[in-house]
Each structure stands twice: as C-alpha cells, then as structure tokens.
N, C-alpha and C positions, 0 to 999 in steps of 0.2 A: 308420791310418784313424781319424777323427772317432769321438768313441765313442758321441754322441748316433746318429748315422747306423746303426751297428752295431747298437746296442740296439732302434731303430725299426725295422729291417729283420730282426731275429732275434721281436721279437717280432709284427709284422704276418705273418710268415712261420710262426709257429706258428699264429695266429689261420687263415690261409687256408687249411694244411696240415687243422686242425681241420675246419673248413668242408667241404674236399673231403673227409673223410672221411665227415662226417655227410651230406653228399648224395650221394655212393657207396653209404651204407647204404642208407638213403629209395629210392633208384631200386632198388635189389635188394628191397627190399621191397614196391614197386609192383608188382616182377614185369617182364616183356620189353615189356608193355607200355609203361612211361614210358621206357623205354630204344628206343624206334619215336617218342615225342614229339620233334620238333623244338622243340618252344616251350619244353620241358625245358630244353634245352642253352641257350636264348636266356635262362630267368631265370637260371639257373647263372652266366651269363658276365654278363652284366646286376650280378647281386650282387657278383664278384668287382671289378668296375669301378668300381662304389660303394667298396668297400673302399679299390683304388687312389686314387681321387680323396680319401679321408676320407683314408690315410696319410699324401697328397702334401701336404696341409693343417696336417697334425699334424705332421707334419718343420717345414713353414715356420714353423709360429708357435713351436716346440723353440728354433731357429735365431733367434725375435723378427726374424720375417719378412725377414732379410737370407739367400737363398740362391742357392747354385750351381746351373748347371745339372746338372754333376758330383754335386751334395751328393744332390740331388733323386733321380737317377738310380742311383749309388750302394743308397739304401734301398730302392726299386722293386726294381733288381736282387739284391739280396739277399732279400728276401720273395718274390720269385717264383719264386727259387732253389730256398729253405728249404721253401718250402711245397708244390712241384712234388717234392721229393724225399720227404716227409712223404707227398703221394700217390700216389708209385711205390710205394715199399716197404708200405706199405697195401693197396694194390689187388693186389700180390704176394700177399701171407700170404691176404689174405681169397678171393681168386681161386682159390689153388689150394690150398689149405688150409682156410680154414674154409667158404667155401662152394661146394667143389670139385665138387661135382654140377650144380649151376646153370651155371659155366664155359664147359662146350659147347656147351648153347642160345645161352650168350650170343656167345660166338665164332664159331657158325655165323650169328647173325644178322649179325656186325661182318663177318664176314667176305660174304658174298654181299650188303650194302652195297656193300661197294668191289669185290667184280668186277660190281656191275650200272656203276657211274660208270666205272671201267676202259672196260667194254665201250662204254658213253657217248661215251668220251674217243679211242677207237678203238685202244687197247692189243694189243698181239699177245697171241697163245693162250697161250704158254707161261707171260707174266708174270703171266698171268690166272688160272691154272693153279694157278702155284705161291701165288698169294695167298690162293685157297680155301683153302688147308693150311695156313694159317698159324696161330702161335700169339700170339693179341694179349696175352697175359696172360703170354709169356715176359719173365725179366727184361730181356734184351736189347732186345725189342721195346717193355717200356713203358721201358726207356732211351733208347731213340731217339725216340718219340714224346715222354720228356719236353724231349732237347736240343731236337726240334723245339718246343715249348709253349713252353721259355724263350728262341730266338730270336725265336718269333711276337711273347711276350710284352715283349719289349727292344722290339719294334719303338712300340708306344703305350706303356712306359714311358717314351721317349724323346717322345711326345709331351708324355704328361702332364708329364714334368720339364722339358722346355719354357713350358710355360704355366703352371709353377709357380713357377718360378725368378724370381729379384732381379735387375739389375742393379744393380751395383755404384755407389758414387758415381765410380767415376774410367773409368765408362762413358759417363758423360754426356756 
C-alpha cells in the first residue's frame, strides 16, 4: 500500500476518532437533552463530511492531483475505519466506566426510540420486546453498529472518491 495513502488515512482517522470523542463528551455534558436534538446529529455528520471532502482534497493535491479512484477511496476507507474504532472503544470505557450512572437514562431513552419506530414499522412483539432490553453500550452492540457506520460510511466514500479522482492520460 502507497504510503502517502496510509499516512493520510491513519492520520484523518485519528483527527475524526478525536472529534467523536470530543462530541460524545459535549453531548454528555448537555445532558439527555442534546441527545433528543435531532439537529445535533445533522451538525455531527455535517462536520464529519467537511472533514471527508478537505481529506479527499488533501490526498489529491499529496498525489499532485493525478488520482485513483482506488487511491481516493483507499484513505476514506481507512480513516473512517480508524476513527469509528477510536469511537467504539471510547464510548465503551466512558459508557460503562466513567460515566456509568448516566448509561441507563441514556439507554432507556435509545432504546424506547427504536421500539416507538419498530412499532412505526409494524415489527412483531417479541422483536420489540427484546429491543427494550437491550444494551447499546455493549461492546458487541457498538461493534455492530460500528460495522454498520463503516459500510454506511463506504457507501459516500465511494462517492466522494468518485468525484475526486483523476483520469488518467491513457483514459482519454
């Protein structure tokens, strides 16, 4: 692997990892309330996009603006790797370790979210059931929500290293 790619993708991916950390505190610090903010979660993902697009920028011009679509996606994929694992293991320790009292409010609110959309969606009793009980803050659980975040997230890195990328001269 390209080691400019590497380096761009380890250190955008610390940068993002940092990020979600410091807006995990901020929102714990708001209290349950900014955590009921929908427009929360929109400037969250809003800034992280900015990020993407200023990476996808900084690779090309690394590159003296000849890139792959591979190259592009490549460092996308690694920073959203890096930084999605930086905020599992974060939102672990501080969830049920440092601020293991606040957890249950907050997992009772995450959770009777999704059985109100469940019930929404017309889901049977039992999935609904068992979703109430659940632990969002299990390593498991924010393992799967993280696989889920970095397929979501492959899905617009894939745009953006589209609309970032070079053709080559012997594409012409």
């Amino acid at each position: 692997m390209n080691e400019i790619i590497k380096k761009n993708g380890i250190k955008f991916g610390i940068i993002i990892g940092l990020l979600a950390i410091v807006f995990e505190v901020i929102k714990y610090l708001g209290g349950l309330a900014i955590y009921k903010m929908p427009v929360v979660g929109l400037v969250i993902g809003l800034v992280y996009w900015i990020i993407r697009i200023y990476q996808s920028s900084v690779i090309k011009k690394e590159f003296n603006n000849i890139i792959s679509l591979k190259e592009v996606f490549t460092a996308l994929l690694i920073s959203t790797t890096l930084g999605i694992l930086i905020s599992i293991l974060f939102n672990f320790v501080f969830y049920n370790f440092i601020v293991a009292e606040f957890k249950p409010e907050l997992n009772d609110f995450m959770n009777s979210s999704m059985v109100e959309l469940f019930k929404i969606m017309g889901r049977e009793t039992n999935e609904i059931k068992e979703l109430a009980e659940n632990d969002n803050f299990s390593i498991i659980n924010l393992g799967k929500s993280g696989v889920f975040s970095i397929l979501f997230s492959s899905f617009f890195n894939l745009i953006l290293a589209a609309i970032f990328k070079n053709k080559s001269k012997d594409q012409f």
